[in-house]
N, C-alpha and C positions, 0 to 999 in steps of 0.2 A: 504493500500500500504506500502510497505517495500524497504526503499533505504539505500543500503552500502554506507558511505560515508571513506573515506579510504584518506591516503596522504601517503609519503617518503616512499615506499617499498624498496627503496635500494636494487636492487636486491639479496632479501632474501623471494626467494620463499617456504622458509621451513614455514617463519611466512605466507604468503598468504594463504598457503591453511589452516591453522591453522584457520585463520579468516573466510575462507567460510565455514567450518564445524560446526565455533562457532556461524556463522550469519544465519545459515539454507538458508532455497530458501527465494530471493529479487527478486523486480520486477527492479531494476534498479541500477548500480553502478555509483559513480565518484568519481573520482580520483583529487586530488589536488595536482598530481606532484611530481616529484623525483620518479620513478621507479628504474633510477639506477645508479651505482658508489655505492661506499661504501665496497657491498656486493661480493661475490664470484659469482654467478649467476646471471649477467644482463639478457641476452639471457634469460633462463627460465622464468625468475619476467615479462621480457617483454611479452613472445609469451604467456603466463598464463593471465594477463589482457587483450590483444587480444580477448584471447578465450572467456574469460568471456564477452564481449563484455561493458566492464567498457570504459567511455569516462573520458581520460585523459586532463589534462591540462598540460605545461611544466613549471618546478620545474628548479632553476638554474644548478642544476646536468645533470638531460634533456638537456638543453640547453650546459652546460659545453662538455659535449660529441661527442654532436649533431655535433657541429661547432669546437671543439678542442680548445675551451673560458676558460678564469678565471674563475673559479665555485665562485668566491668572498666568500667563505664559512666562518664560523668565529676562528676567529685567534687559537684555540685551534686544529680545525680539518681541518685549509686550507694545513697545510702538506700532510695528507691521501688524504685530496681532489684531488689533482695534482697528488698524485702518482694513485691514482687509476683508475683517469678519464684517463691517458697514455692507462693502462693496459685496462680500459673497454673497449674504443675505440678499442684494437687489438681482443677483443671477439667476437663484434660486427658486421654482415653482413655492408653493403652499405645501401643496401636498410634497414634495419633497424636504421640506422644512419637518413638517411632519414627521416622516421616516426617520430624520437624523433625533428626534427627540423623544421618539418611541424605544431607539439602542438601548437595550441590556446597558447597564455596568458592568456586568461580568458573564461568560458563559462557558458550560460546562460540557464536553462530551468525553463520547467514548466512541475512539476507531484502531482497530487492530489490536484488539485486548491493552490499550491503553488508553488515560483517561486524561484528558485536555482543560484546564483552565485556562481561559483567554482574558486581561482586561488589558486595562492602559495603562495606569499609574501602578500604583502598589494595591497587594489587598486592603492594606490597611487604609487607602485614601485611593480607589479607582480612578478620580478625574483629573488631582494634583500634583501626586507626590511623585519629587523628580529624585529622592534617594536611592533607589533600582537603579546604580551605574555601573559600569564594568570596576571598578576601586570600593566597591560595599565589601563590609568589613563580614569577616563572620557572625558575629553577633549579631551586627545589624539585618542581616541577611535571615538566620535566625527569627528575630525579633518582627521582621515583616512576615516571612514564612507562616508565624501562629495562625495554627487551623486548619491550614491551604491540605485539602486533599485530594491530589492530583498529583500524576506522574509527569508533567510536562505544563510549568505554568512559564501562560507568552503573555509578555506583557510588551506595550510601545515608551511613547511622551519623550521619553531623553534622545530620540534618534539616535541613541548609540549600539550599535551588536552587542551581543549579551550572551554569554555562554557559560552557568556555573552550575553544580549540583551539590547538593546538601541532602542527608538523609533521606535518600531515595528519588528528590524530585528535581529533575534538569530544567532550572530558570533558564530561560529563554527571552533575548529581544532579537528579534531578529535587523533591527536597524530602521532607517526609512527608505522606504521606495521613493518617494517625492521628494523629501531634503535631508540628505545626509548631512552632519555636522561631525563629523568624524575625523576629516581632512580628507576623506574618499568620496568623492564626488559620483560615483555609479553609483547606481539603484541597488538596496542592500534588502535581502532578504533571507529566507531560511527555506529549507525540504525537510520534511520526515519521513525518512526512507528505512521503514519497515524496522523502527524501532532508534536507526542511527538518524542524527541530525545534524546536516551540512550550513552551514553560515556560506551563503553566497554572494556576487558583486556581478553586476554587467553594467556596459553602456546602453545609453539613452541620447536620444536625442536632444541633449542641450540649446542645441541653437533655436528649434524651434521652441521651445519653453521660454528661450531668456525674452526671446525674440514676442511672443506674445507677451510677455508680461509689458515688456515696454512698450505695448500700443495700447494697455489700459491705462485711466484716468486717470492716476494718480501723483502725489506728490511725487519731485525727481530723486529726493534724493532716497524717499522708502521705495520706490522703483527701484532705483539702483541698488539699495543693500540685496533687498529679494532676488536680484540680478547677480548680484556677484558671488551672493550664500549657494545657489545652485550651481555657480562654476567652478566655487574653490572647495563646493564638501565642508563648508566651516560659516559662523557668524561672522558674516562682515564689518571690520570695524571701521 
């Protein structure tokens, strides 16, 4: 069995389909949150995981949109955040406004005699908490852990790949597809191949992404950071 495990698409469906051609046929995807805000095409990034019939969980940008809420995002990108989440929400149908505020916080399954928790943040705070980083300490790790019953919990929000395991359960972030902040600017993602779990990277098409962002309306210079975070893989300073 073959499961996409994906998170922050940020409506950047140039990197989506990048990642289905690089992950071939999967029997199953999920999604840990943030489809969209950030990117120039929420609409697309949305009705594209639809189609795939990926089960989403909602990411604080999700929810930022959803409801017209503080995305709480961190102090470097909470500027872009507000401006973009204005502009998402005018892209955006109803009824798909809808959908993004309907998302689970957290969801559970079971494929290939193994059992999957997906959310965004941490369990202990699904929308917010950016302490799930590749540098969490044992303890801490530990201390979020409490309760989590599952063999494989995905979780997104820090854009960073995530590879650790503690008493039985392999944390997982698999990165972002839409904006890596890592310094690796490819679409980052993960497979669950029949138990082993590969942390992946392909190219996407940057130019047209940077390239739509800069014919939307907004200010030049949060244009340009959202322009330059998708070219360098990192917050723009």
């Amino acid at each position: 069995m073959r499961i996409l495990l994906i998170s922050d698409l940020h409506a950047n469906p140039w990197a989506l389909r990048a990642v289905e051609e690089d992950a071939g046929p999967v029997d199953h995807i999920l999604c840990a949150g943030d489809t969209v805000n950030y990117g120039p095409r929420p609409g697309a990034a949305w009705e594209r995981l639809c189609e795939l019939g990926a089960l989403s969980v909602r990411g604080n940008h999700d929810h930022a949109v959803g409801w017209g809420a503080d995305p709480r995002a961190s102090p470097a990108k909470q500027p872009l955040a507000l401006a973009m989440r204005d502009w998402t929400r005018q892209q955006l149908s109803e009824a798909t406004l809808a959908q993004l505020r309907s998302l689970e916080l957290s969801l559970v399954r079971d494929y290939g005699g193994c059992r999957f928790m997906v959310l965004h943040g941490t369990p202990v705070d699904p929308l917010y908490d950016y302490r799930l980083t590749p540098k969490v300490s044992e303890p801490l790790l530990a201390e979020l852990l409490q309760g989590v019953k599952a063999d494989v919990l995905v979780v997104g929000h820090t854009h960073l790949p995530l590879l650790r395991s503690q008493h039985g359960c392999t944390i997982l972030n698999p990165g972002s597809v839409g904006q890596p902040l890592d310094g690796d600017y490819r679409a980052s993602y993960a497979l669950w191949r029949d138990g082993e779990v590969l942390l992946r990277r392909t190219e996407y098409d940057r130019v047209a992404a940077t390239q739509t962002l800069a014919q939307l309306p907004l200010n030049f210079a949060l244009s340009a950071a959202l322009q330059r975070t998708l070219w360098l893989g990192s917050i723009a300073s």
